[in-house]
PDB file as gemmi writes it, atoms N, CA and C in Angstrom:
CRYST1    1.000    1.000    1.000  90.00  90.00  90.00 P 1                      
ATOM      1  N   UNK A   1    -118.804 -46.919  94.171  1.00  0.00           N  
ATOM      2  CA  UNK A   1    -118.806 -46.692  92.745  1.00  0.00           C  
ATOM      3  C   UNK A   1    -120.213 -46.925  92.213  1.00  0.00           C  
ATOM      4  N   UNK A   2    -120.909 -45.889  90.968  1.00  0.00           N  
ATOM      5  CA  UNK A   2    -121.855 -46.041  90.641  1.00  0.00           C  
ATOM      6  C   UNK A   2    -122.188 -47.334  89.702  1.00  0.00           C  
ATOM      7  N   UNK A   3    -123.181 -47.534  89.415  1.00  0.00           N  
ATOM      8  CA  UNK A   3    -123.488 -48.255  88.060  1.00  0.00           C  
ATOM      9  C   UNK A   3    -124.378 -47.488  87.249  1.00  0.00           C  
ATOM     10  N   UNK A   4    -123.830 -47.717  86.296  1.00  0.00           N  
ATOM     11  CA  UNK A   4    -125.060 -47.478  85.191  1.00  0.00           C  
ATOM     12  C   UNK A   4    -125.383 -48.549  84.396  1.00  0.00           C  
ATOM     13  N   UNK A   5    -126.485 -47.747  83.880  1.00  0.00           N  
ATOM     14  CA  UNK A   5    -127.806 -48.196  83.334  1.00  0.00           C  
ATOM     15  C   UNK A   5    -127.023 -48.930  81.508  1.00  0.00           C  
ATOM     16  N   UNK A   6    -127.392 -49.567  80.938  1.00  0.00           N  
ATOM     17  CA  UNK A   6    -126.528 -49.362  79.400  1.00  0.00           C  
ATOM     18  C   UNK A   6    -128.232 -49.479  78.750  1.00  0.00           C  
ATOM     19  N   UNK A   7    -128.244 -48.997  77.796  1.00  0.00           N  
ATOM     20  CA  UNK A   7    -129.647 -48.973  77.049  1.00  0.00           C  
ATOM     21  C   UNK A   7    -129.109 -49.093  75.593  1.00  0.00           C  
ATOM     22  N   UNK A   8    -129.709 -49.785  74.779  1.00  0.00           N  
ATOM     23  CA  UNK A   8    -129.446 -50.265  73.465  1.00  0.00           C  
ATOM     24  C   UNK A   8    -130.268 -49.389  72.637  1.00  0.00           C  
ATOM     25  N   UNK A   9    -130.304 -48.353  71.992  1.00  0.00           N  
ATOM     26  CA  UNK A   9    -131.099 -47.191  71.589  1.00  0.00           C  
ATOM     27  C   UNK A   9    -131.469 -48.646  70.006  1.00  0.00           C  
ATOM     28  N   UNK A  10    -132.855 -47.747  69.443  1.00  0.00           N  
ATOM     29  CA  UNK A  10    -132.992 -48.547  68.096  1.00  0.00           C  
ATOM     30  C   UNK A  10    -132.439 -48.774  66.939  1.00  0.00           C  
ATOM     31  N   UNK A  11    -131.657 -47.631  67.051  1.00  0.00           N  
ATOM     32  CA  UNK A  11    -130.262 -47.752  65.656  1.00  0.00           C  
ATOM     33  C   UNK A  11    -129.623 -48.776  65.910  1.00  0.00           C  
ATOM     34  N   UNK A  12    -129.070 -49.070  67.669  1.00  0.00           N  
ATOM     35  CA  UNK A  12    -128.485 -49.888  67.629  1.00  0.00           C  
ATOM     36  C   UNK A  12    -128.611 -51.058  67.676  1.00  0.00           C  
ATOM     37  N   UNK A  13    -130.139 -51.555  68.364  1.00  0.00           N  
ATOM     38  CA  UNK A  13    -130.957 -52.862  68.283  1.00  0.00           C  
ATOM     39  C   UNK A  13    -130.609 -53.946  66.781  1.00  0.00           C  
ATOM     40  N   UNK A  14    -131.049 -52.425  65.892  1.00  0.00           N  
ATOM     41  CA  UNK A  14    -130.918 -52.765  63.931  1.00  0.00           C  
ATOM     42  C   UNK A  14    -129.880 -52.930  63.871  1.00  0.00           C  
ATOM     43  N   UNK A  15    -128.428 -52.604  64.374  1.00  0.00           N  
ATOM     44  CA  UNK A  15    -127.252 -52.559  64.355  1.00  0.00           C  
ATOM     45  C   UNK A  15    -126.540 -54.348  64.644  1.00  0.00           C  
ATOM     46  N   UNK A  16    -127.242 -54.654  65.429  1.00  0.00           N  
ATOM     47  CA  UNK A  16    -126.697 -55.710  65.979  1.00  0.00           C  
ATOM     48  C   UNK A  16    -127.426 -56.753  65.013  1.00  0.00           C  
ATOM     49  N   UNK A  17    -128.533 -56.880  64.341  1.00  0.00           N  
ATOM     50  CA  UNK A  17    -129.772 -57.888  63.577  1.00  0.00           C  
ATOM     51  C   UNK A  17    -128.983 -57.034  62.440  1.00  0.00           C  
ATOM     52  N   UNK A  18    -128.120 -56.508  61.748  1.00  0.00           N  
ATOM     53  CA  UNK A  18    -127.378 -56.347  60.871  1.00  0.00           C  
ATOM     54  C   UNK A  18    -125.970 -56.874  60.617  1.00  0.00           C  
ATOM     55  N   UNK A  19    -125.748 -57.055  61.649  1.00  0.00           N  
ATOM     56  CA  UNK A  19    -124.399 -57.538  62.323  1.00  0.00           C  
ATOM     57  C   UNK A  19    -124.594 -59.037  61.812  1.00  0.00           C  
ATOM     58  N   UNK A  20    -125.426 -59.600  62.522  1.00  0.00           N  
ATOM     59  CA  UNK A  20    -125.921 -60.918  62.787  1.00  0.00           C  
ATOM     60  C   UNK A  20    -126.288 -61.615  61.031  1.00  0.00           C  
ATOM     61  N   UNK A  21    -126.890 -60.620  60.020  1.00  0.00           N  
ATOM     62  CA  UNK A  21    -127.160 -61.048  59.432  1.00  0.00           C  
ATOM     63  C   UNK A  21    -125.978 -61.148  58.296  1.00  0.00           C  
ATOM     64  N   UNK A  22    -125.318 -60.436  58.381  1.00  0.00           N  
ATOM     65  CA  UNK A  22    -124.009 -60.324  57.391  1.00  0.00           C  
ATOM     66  C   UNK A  22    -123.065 -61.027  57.865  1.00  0.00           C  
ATOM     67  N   UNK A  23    -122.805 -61.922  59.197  1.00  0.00           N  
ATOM     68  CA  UNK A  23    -122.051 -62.659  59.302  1.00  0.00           C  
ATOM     69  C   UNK A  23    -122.785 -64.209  58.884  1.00  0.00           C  
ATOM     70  N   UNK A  24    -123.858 -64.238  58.974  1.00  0.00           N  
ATOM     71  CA  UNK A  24    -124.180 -65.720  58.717  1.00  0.00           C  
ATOM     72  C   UNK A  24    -124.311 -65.757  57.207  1.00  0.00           C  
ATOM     73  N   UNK A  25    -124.645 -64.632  56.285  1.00  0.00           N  
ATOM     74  CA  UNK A  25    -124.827 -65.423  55.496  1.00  0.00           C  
ATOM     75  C   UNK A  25    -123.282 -65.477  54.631  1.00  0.00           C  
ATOM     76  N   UNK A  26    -122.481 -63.816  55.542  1.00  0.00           N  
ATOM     77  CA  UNK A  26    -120.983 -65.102  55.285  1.00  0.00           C  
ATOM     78  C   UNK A  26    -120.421 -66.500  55.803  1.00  0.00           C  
ATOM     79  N   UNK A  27    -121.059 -66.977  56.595  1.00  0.00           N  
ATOM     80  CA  UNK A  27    -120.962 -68.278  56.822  1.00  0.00           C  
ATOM     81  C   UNK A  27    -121.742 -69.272  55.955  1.00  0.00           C  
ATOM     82  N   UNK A  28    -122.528 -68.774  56.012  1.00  0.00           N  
ATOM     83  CA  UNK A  28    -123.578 -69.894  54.886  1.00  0.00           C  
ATOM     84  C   UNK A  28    -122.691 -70.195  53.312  1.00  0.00           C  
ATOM     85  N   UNK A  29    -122.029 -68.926  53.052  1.00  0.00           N  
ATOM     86  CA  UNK A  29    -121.678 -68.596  51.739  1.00  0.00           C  
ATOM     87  C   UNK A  29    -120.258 -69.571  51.599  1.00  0.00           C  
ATOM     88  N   UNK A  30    -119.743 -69.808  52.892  1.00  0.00           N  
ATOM     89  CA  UNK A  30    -118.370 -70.583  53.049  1.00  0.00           C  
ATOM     90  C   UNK A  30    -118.684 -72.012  53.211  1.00  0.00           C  
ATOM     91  N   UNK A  31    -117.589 -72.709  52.714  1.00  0.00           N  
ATOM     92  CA  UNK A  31    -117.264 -74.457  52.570  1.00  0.00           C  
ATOM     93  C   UNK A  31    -117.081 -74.587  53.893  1.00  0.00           C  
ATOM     94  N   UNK A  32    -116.806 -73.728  54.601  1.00  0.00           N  
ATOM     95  CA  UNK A  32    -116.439 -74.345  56.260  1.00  0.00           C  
ATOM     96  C   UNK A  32    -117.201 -73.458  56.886  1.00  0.00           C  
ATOM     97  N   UNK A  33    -118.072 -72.883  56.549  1.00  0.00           N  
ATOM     98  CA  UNK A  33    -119.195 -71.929  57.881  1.00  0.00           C  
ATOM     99  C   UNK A  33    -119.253 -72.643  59.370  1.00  0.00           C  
ATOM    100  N   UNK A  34    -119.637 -71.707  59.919  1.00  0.00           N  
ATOM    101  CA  UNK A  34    -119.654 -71.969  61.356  1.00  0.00           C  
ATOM    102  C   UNK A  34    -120.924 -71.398  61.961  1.00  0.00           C  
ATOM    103  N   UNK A  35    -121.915 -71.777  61.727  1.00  0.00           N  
ATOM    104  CA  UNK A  35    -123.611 -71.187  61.831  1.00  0.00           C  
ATOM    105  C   UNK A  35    -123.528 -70.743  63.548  1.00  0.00           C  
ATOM    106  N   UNK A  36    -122.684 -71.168  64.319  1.00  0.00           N  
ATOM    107  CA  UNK A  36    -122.960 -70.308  65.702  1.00  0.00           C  
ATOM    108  C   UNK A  36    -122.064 -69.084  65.873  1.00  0.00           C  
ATOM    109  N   UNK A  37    -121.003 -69.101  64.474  1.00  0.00           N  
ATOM    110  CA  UNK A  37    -120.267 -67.567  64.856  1.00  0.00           C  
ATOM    111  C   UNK A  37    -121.034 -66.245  65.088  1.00  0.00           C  
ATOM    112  N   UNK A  38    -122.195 -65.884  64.373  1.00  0.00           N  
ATOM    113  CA  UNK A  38    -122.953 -65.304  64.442  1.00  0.00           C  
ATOM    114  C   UNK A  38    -124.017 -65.248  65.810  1.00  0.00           C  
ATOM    115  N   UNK A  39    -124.282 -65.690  66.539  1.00  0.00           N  
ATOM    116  CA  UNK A  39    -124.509 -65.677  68.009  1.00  0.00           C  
ATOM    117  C   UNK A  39    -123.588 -65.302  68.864  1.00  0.00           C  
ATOM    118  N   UNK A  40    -122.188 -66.236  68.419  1.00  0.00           N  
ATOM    119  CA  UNK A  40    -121.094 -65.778  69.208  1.00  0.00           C  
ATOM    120  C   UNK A  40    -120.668 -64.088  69.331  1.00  0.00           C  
ATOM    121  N   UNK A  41    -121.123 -63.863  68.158  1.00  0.00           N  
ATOM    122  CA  UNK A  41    -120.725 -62.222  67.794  1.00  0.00           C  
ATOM    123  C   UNK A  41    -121.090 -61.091  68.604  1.00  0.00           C  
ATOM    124  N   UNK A  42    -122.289 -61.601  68.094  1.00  0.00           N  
ATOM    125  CA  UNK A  42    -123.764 -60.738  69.267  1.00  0.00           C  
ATOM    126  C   UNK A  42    -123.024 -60.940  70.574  1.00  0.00           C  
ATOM    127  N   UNK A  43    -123.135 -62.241  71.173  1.00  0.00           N  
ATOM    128  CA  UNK A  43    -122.881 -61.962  72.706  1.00  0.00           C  
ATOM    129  C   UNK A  43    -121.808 -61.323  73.075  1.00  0.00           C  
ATOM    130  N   UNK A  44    -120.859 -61.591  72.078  1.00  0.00           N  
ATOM    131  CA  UNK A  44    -119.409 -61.015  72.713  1.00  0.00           C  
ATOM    132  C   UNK A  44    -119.608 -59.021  72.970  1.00  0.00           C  
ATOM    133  N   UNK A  45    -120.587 -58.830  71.964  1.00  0.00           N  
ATOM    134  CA  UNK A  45    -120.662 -57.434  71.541  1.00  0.00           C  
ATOM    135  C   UNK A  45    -121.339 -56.925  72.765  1.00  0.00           C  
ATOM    136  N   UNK A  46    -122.643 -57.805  73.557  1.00  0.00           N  
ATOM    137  CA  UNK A  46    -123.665 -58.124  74.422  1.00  0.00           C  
ATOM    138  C   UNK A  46    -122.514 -57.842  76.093  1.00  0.00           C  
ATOM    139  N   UNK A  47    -121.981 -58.556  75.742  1.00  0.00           N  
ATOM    140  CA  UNK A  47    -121.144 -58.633  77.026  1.00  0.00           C  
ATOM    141  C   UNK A  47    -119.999 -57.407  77.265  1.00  0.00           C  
ATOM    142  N   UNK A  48    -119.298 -57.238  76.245  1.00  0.00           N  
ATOM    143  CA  UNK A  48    -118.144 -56.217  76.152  1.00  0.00           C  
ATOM    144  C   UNK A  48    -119.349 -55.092  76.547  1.00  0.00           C  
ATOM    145  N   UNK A  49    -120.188 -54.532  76.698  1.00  0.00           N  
ATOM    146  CA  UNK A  49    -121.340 -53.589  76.132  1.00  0.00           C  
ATOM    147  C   UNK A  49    -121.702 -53.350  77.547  1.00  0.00           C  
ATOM    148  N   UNK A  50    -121.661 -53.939  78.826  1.00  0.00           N  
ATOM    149  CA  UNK A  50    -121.698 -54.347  80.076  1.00  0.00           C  
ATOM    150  C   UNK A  50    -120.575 -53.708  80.950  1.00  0.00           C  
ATOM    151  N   UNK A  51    -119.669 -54.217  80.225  1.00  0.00           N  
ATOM    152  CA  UNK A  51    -118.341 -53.161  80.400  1.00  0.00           C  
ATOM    153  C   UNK A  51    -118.883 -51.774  81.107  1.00  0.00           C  
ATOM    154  N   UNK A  52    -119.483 -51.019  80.365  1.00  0.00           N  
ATOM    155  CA  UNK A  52    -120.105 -49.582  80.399  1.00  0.00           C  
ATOM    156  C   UNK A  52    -120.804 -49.799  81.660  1.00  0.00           C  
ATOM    157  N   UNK A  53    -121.268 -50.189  82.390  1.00  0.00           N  
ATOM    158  CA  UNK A  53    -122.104 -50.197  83.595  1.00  0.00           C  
ATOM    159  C   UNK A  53    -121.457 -49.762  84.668  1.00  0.00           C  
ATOM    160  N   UNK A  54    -119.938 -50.510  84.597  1.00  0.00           N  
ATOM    161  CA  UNK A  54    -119.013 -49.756  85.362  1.00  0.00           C  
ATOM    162  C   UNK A  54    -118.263 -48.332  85.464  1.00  0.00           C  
ATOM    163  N   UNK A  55    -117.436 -48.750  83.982  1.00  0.00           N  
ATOM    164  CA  UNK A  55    -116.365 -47.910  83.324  1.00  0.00           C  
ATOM    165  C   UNK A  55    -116.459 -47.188  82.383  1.00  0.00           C  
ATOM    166  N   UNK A  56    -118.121 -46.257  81.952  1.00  0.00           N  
ATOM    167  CA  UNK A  56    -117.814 -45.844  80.521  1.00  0.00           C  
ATOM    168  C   UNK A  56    -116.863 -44.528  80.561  1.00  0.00           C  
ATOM    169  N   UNK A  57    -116.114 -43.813  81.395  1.00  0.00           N  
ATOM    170  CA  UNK A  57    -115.260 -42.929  80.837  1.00  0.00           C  
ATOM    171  C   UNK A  57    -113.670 -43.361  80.991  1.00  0.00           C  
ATOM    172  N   UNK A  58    -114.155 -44.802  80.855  1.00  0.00           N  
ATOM    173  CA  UNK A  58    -112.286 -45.464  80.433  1.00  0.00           C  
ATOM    174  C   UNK A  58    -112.197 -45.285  79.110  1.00  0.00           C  
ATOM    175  N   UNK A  59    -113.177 -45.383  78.140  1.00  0.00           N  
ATOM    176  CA  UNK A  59    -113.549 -45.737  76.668  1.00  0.00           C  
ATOM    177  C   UNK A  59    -112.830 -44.339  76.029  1.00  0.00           C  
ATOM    178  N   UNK A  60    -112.152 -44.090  74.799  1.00  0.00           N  
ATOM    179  CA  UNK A  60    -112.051 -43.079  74.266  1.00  0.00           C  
ATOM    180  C   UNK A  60    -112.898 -42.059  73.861  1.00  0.00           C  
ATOM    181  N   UNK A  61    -112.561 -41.111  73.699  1.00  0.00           N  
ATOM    182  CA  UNK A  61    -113.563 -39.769  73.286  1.00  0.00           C  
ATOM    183  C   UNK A  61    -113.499 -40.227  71.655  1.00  0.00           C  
ATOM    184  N   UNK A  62    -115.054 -39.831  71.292  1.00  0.00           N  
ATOM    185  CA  UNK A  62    -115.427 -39.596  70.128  1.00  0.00           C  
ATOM    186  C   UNK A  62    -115.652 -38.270  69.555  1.00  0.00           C  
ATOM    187  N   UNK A  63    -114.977 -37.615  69.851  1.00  0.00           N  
ATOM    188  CA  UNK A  63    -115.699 -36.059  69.536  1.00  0.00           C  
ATOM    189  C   UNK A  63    -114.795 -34.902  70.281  1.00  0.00           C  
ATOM    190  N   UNK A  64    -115.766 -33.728  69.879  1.00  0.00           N  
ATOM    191  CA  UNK A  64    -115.154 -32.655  71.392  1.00  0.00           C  
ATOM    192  C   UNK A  64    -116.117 -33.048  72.663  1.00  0.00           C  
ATOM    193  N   UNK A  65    -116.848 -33.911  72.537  1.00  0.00           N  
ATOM    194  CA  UNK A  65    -117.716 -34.162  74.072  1.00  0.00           C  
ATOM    195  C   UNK A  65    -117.081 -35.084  74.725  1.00  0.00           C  
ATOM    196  N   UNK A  66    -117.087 -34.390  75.875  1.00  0.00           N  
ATOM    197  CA  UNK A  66    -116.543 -36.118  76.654  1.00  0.00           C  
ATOM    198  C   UNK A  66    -117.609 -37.113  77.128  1.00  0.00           C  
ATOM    199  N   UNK A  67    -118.866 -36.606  76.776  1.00  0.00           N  
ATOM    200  CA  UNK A  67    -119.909 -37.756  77.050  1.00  0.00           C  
ATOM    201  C   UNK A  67    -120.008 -38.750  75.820  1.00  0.00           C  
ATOM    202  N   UNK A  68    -119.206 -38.414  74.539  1.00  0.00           N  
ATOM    203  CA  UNK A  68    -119.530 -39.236  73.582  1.00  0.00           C  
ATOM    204  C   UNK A  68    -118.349 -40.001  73.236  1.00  0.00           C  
ATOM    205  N   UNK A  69    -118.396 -41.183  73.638  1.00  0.00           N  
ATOM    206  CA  UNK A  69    -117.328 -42.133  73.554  1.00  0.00           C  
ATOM    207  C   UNK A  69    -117.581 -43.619  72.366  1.00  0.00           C  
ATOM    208  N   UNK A  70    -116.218 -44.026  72.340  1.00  0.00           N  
ATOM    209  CA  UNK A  70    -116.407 -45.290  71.553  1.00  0.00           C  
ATOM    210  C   UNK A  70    -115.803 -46.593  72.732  1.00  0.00           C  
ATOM    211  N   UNK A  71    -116.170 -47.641  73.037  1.00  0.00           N  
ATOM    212  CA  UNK A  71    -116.020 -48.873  72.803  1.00  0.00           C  
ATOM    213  C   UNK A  71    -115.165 -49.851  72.096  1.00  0.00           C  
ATOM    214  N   UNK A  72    -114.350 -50.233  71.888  1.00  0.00           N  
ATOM    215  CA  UNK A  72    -113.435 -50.916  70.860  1.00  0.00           C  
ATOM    216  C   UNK A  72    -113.362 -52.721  71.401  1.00  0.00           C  
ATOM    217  N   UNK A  73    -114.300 -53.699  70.544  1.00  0.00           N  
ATOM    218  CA  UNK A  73    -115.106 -54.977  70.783  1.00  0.00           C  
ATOM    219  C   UNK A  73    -113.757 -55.875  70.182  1.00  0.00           C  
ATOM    220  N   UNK A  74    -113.078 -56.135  70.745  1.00  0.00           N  
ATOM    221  CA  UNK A  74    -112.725 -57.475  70.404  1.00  0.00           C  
ATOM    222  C   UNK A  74    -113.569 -59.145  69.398  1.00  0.00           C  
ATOM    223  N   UNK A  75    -113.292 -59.258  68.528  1.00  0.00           N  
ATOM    224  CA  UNK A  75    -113.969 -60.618  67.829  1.00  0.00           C  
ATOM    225  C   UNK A  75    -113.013 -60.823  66.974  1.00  0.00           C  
ATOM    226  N   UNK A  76    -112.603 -62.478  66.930  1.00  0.00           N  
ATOM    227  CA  UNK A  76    -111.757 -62.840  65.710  1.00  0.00           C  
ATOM    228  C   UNK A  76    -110.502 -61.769  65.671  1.00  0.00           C  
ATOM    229  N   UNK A  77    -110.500 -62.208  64.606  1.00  0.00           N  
ATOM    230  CA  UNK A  77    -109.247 -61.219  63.074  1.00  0.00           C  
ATOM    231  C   UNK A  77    -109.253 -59.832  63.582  1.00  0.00           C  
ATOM    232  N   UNK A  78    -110.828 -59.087  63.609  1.00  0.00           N  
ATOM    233  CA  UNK A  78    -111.052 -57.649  64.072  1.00  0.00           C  
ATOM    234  C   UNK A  78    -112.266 -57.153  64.884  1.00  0.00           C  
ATOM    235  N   UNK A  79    -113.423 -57.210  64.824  1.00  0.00           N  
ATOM    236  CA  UNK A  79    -113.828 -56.812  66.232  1.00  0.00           C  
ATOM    237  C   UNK A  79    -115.121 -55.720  65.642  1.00  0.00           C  
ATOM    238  N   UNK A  80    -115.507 -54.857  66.773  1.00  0.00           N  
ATOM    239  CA  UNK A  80    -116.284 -54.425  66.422  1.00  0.00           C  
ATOM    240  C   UNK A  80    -116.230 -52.317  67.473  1.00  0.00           C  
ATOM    241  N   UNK A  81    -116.727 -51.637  66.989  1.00  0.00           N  
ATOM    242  CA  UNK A  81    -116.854 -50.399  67.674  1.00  0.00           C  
ATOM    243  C   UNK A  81    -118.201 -50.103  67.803  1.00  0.00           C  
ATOM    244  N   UNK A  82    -118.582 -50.103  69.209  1.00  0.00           N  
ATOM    245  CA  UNK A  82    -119.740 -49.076  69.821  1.00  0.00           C  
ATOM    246  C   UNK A  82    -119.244 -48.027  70.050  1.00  0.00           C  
ATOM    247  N   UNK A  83    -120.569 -46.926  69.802  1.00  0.00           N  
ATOM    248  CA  UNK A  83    -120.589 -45.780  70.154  1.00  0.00           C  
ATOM    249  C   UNK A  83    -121.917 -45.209  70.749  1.00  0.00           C  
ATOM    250  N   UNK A  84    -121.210 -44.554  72.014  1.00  0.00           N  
ATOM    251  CA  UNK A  84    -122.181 -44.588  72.793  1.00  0.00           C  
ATOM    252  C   UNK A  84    -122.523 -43.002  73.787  1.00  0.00           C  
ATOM    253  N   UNK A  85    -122.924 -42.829  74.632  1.00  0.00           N  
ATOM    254  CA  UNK A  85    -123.365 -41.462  75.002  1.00  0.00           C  
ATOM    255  C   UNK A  85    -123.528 -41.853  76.551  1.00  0.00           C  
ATOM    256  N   UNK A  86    -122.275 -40.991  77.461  1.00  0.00           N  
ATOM    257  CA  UNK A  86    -122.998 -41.115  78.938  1.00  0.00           C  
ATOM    258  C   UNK A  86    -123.932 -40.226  78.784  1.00  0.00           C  
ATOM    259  N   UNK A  87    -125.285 -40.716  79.363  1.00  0.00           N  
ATOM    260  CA  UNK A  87    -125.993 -39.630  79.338  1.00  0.00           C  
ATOM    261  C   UNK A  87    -126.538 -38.737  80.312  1.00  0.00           C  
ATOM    262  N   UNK A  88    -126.054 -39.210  81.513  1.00  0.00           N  
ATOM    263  CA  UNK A  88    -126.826 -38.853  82.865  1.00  0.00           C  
ATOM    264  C   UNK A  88    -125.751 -39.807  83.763  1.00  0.00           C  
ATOM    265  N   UNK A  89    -125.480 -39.434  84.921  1.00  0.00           N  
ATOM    266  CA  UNK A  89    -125.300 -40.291  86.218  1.00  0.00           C  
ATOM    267  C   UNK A  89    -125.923 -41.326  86.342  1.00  0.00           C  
ATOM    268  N   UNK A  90    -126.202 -42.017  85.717  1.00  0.00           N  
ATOM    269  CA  UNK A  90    -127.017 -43.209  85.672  1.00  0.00           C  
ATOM    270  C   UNK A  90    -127.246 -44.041  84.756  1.00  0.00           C  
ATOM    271  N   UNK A  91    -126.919 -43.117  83.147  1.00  0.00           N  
ATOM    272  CA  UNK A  91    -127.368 -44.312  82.298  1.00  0.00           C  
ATOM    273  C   UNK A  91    -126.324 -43.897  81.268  1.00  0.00           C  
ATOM    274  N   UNK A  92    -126.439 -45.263  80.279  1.00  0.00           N  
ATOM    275  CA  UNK A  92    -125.519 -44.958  79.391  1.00  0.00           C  
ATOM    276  C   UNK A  92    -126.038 -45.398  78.130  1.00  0.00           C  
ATOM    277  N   UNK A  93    -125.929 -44.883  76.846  1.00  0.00           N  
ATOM    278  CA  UNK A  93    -127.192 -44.737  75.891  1.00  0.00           C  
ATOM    279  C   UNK A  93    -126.121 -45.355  74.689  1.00  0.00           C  
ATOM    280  N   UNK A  94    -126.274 -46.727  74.042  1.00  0.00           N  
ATOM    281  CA  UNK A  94    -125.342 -47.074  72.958  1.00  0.00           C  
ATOM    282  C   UNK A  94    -126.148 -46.975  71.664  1.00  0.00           C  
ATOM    283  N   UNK A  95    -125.648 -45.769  71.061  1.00  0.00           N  
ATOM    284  CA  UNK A  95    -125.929 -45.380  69.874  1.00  0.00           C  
ATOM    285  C   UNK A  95    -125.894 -46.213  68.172  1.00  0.00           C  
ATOM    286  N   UNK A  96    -124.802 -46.943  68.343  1.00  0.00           N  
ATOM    287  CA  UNK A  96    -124.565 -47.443  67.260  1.00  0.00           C  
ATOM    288  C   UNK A  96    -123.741 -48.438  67.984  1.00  0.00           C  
ATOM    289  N   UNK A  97    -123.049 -49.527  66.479  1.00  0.00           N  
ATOM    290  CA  UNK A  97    -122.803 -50.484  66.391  1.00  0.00           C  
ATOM    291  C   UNK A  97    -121.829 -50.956  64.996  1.00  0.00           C  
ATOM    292  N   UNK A  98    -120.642 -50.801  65.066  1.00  0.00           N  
ATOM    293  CA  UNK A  98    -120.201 -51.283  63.672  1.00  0.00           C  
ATOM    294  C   UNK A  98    -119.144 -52.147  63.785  1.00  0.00           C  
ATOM    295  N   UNK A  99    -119.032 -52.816  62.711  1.00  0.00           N  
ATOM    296  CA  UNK A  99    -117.974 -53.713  62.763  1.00  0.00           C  
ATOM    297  C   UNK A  99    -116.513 -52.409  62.360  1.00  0.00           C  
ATOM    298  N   UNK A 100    -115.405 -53.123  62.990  1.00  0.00           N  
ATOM    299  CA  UNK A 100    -113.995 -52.377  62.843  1.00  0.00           C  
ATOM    300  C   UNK A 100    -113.982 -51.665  61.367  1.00  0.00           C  
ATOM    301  N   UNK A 101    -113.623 -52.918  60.358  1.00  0.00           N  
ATOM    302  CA  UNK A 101    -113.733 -52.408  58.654  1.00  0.00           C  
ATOM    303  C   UNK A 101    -114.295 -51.578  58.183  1.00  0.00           C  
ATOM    304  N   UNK A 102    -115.809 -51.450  58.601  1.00  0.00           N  
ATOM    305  CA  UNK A 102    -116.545 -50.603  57.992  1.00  0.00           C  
ATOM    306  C   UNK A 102    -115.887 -49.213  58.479  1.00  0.00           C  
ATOM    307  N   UNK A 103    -116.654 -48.222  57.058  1.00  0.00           N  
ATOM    308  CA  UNK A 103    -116.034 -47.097  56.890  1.00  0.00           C  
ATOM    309  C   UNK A 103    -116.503 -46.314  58.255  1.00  0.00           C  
ATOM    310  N   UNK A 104    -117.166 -46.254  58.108  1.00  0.00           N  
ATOM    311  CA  UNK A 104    -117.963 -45.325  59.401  1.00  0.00           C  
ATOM    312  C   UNK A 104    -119.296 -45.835  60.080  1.00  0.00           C  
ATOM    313  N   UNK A 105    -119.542 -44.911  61.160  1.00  0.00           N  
ATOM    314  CA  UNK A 105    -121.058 -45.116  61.602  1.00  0.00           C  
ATOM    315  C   UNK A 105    -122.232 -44.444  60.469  1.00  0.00           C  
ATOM    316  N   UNK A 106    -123.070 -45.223  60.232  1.00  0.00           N  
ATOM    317  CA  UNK A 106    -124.396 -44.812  59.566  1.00  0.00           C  
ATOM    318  C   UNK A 106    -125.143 -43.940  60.155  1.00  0.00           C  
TER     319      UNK A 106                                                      
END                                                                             
């Protein structure tokens, strides 16, 4: 079985330091914050994201392509969706980054 490559494209780099920043300063904003949920987030997203090295055409289709798939991240209450692009026999290109709630990808 192959591996691939997972590459964090720059939308999604910003994606994740967006992520990061809207959960802490909902924590900051709360009587009971939890200042490491926000690390926790990232990694979980970091790790699930790894997943793809093995298995990215377990992931659902995003589209009419079958190279363009989503991810579905487990966290808390709800979680988070990558979307991502096999792009080659070798690598796998994660486009974006959103939390579940939000309306869509940017």
């Amino acid at each position: 079985m192959s591996q691939y490559q997972v590459i964090f494209s720059q939308e999604a780099a910003e994606d994740l330091e967006r992520q990061f920043d809207h959960i802490l300063a909902r924590e900051l904003g709360s009587p009971t914050g939890d200042l490491g949920i926000p690390a926790r987030a990232i990694e979980s997203i970091r790790q699930a994201c790894s997943f793809l090295q093995h298995s990215p055409f377990s992931c659902r289709k995003a589209g009419p392509s079958s190279f363009i798939r989503e991810l579905i991240i487990t966290f808390g209450g709800s979680g988070y969706v990558a979307l991502f692009e096999i792009h080659d026999a070798s690598t796998v290109i994660i486009g974006a980054i959103r939390h579940q709630r939000e309306s869509d990808f940017h």
